[in-house]
C-alpha positions as CSV (number, residue, x, y, z in Angstrom):
1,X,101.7,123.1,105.5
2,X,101.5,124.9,102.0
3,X,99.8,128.0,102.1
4,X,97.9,127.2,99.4
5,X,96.7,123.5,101.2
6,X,95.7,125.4,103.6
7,X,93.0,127.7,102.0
8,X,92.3,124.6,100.0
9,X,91.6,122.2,102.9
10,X,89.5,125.5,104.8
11,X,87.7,125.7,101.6
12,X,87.0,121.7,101.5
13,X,85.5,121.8,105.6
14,X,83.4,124.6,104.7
15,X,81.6,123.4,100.9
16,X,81.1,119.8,103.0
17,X,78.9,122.0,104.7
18,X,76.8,123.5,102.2
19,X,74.9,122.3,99.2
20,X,76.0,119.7,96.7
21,X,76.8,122.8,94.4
22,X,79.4,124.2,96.4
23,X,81.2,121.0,97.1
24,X,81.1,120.3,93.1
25,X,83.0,123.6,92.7
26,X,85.1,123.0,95.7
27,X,86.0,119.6,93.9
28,X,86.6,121.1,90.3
29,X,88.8,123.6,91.6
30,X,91.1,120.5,93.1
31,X,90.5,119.2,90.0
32,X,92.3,122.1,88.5
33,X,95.3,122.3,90.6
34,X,96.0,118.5,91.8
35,X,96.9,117.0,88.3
36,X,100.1,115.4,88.2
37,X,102.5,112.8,89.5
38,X,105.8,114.7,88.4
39,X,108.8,113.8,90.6
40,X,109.6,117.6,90.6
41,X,106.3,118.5,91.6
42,X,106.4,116.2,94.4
43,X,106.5,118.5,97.7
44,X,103.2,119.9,96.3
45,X,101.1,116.6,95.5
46,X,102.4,115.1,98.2
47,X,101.0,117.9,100.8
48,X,97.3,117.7,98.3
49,X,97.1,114.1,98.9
50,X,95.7,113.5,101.9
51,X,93.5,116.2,101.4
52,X,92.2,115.0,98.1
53,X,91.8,111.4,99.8
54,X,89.6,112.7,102.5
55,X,87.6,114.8,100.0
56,X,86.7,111.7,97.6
57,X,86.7,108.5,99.5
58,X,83.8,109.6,101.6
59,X,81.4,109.0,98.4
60,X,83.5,106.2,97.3
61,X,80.9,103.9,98.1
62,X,77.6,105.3,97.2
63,X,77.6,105.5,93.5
64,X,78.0,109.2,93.6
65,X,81.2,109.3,91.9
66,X,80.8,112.5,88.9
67,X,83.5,114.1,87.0
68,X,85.5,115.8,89.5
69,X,85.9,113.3,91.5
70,X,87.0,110.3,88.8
71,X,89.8,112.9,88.1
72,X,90.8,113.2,91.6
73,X,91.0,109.7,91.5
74,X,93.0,109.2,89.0
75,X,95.6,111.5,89.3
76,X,95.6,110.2,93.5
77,X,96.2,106.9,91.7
78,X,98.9,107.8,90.4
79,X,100.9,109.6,93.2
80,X,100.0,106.8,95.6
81,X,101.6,104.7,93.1
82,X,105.0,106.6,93.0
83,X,104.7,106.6,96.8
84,X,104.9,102.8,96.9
85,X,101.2,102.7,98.1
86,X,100.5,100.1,95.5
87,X,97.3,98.2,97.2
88,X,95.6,101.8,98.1
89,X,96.0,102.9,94.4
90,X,94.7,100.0,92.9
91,X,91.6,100.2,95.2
92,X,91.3,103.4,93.9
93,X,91.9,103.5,90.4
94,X,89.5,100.1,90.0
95,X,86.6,102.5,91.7
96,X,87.8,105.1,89.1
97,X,87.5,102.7,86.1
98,X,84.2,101.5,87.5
99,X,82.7,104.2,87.1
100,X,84.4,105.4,83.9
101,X,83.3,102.1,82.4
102,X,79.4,102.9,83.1
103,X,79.2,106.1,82.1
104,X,82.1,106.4,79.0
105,X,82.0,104.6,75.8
106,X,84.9,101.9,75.3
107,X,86.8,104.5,72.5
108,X,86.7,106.9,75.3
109,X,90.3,108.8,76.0
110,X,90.1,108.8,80.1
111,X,88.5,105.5,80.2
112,X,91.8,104.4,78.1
113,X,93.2,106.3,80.3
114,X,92.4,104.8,83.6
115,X,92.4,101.8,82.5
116,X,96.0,101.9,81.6
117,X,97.1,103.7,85.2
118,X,94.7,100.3,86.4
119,X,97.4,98.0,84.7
120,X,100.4,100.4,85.9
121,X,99.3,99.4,89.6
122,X,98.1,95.8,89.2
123,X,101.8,95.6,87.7
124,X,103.2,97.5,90.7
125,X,101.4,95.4,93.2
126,X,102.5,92.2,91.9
127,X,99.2,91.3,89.8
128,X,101.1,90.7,86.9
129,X,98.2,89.0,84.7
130,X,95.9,91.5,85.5
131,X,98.0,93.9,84.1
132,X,98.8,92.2,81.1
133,X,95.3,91.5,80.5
134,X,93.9,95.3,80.5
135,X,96.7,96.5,79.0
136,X,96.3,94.1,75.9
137,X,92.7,95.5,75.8
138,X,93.6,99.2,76.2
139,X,97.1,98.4,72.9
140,X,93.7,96.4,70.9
141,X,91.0,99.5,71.6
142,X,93.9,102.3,70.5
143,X,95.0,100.4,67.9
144,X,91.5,100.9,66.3
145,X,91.7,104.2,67.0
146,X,95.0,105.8,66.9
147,X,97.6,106.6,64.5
148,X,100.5,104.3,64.8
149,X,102.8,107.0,66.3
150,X,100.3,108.7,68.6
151,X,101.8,109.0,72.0
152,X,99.1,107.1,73.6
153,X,99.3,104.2,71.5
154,X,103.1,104.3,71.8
155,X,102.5,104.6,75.8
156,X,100.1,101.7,76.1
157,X,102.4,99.2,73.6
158,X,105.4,100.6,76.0
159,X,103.7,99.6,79.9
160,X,102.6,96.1,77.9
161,X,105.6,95.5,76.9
162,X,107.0,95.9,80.4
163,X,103.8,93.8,82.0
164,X,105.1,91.1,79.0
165,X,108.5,91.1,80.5
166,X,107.3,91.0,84.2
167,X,104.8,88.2,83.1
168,X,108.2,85.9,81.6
169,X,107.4,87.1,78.1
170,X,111.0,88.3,77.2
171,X,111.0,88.0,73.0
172,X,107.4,89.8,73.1
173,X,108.9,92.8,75.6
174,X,111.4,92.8,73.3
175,X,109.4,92.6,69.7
176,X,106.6,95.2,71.2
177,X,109.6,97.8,72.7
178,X,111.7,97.7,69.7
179,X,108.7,99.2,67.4
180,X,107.9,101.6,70.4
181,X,111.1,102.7,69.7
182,X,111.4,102.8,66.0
183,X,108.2,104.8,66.2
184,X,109.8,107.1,69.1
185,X,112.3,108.4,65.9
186,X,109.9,110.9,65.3
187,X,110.8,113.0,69.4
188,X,114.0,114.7,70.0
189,X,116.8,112.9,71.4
190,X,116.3,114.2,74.8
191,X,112.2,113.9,74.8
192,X,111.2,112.1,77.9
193,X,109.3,109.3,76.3
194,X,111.7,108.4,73.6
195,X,114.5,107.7,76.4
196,X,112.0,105.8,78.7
197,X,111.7,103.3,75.9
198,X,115.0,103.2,75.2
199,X,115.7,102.3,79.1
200,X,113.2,99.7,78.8
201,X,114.4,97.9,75.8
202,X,117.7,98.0,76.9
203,X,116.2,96.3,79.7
204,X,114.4,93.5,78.2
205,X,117.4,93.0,75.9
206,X,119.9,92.3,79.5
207,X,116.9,89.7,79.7
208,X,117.4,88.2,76.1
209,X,120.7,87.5,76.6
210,X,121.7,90.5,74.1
211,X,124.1,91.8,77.0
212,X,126.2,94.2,74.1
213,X,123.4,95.9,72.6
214,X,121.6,96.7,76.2
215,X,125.2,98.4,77.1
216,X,125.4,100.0,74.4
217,X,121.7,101.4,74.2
218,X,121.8,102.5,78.0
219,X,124.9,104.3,77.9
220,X,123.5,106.6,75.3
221,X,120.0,106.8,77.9
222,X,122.7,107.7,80.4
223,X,124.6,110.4,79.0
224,X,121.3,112.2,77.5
225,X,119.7,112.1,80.8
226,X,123.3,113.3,82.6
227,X,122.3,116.3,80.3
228,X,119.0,117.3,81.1
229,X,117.9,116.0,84.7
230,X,119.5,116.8,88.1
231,X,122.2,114.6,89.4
232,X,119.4,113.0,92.2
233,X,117.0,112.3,89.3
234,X,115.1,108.9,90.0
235,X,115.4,108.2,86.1
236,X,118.8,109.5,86.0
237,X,119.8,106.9,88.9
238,X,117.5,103.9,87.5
239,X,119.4,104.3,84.0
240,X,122.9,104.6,85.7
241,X,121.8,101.5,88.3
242,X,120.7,99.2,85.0
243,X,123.5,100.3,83.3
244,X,125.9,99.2,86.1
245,X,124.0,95.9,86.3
246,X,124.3,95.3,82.5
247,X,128.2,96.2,82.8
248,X,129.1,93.1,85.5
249,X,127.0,91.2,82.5
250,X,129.6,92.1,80.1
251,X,132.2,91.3,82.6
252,X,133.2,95.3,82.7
253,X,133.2,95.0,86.5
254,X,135.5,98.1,87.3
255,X,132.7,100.1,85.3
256,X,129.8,98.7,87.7
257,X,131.6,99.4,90.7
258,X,132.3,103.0,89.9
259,X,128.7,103.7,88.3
260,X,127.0,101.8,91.5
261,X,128.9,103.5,94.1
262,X,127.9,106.7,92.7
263,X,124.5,106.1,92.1
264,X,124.3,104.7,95.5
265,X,126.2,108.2,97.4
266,X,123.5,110.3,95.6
267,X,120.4,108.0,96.9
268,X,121.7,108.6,100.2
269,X,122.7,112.1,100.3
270,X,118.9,112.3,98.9
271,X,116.8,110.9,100.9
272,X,119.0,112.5,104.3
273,X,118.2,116.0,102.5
274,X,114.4,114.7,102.3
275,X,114.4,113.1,105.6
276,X,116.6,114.0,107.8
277,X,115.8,111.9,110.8
């Protein structure tokens, strides 16, 4: 275990303990250092998680919910999510939204917030409608409220446009990520967000029918993230996997051989290095 768990988790036994002040500053401070879902920051949350879990879910059902927790929440959301532990996070985040809903007004940024990591999960478990329908009310709400090219307008038009194309609605994915990306103009060429809509449209286009333009459009995604990401990068291998698929479409089937087996070698020499039993 981390060192830093460790004194964490000590910490944790001994505030449940004391009074309700001492576990409130226990919780803030793992409010302060378990805050992200980053894939390169994964060895970390991952050993938090469990701790964080046990520290929160024991007032899950009480009402007592405050600040601290709701944050915990959120961001334990999130990495259950990327785990693949898609029914447990949306449990969580819809007690996380719950509570954000009764105590923040409806302009409020982590109400948005959760409610669009909500519709990221319903998505990822399969509720497709649901996610549709929150994320349409999350796109209407920071629409009000938002600049056109504020990131979390632009993020919340992105994830619907994705529920659109889960939910059969191809020429609205496509419509909704083409302005995402217009408006993306404004990042560098290699910002994170700009290429993630550029993977996405290139995916709803494969869908369309517009083979040639989502070729084209992924093998720029492809050679900018070849640049800046490690070779085992999950966005890295997504982009070179889609791009592969999108090459068979357009009957360039040495090309999607090639790309596939590679893509394929590094999956497996990663997760061996990651588990190696």
């Amino acid at each position: 275990m981390h060192r830093l768990v460790q004194v964490v988790s000590r910490w944790w036994i001994k505030s449940r303990e004391g009074s309700n002040e001492k576990k409130q500053a226990a919780l803030g401070h793992l409010a302060t250092i378990f805050n992200t879902d980053n894939w390169d920051s994964r060895v970390l949350w991952r050993s938090y998680l469990p701790h964080v879990l046990r520290a929160i879910q024991g007032d899950a059902g009480d009402g007592g919910w405050g600040l601290h927790e709701c944050q915990l929440g959120f961001w334990a959301g999130r990495c259950l999510e990327v785990e693949g532990r898609n029914r447990e996070a949306v449990e969580l985040l819809e007690h996380v939204v719950a509570v954000r809903g009764r105590t923040l007004s409806e302009e409020h940024p982590d109400r948005l917030a959760s409610q669009h990591v909500l519709a990221s999960a319903y998505k990822a478990n399969g509720q497709v409608k649901e996610a549709v329908e929150m994320l349409e009310h999350v796109v209407a709400v920071r629409g009000r409220i938002l600049s056109e090219e504020h990131p979390d307008r632009l993020a919340s038009q992105h994830a619907l446009a994705i529920a659109y194309q889960a939910n059969g609605q191809v020429k609205k994915a496509v419509e909704l990520l083409e302005h995402v990306v217009v408006q993306g103009r404004t990042l560098s060429e290699e910002h994170p967000d700009r290429l993630a809509s550029q993977h996405e449209l290139a995916i709803a286009y494969r869908a369309n029918g517009q083979v040639k333009e989502a070729v084209e459009l992924l093998e720029h995604v492809v050679a900018v993230r070849g640049r800046t990401l490690s070779q085992e990068h999950p966005s890295r291998l997504a982009s070179q996997h889609v791009l592969a698929s999108a090459y068979e479409a357009n009957g360039q089937v040495k090309k999607a051989v090639e790309l596939l087996e590679h893509a394929v070698a590094v999956r497996e020499r990663t997760l061996s290095e990651e588990d190696p039993d």
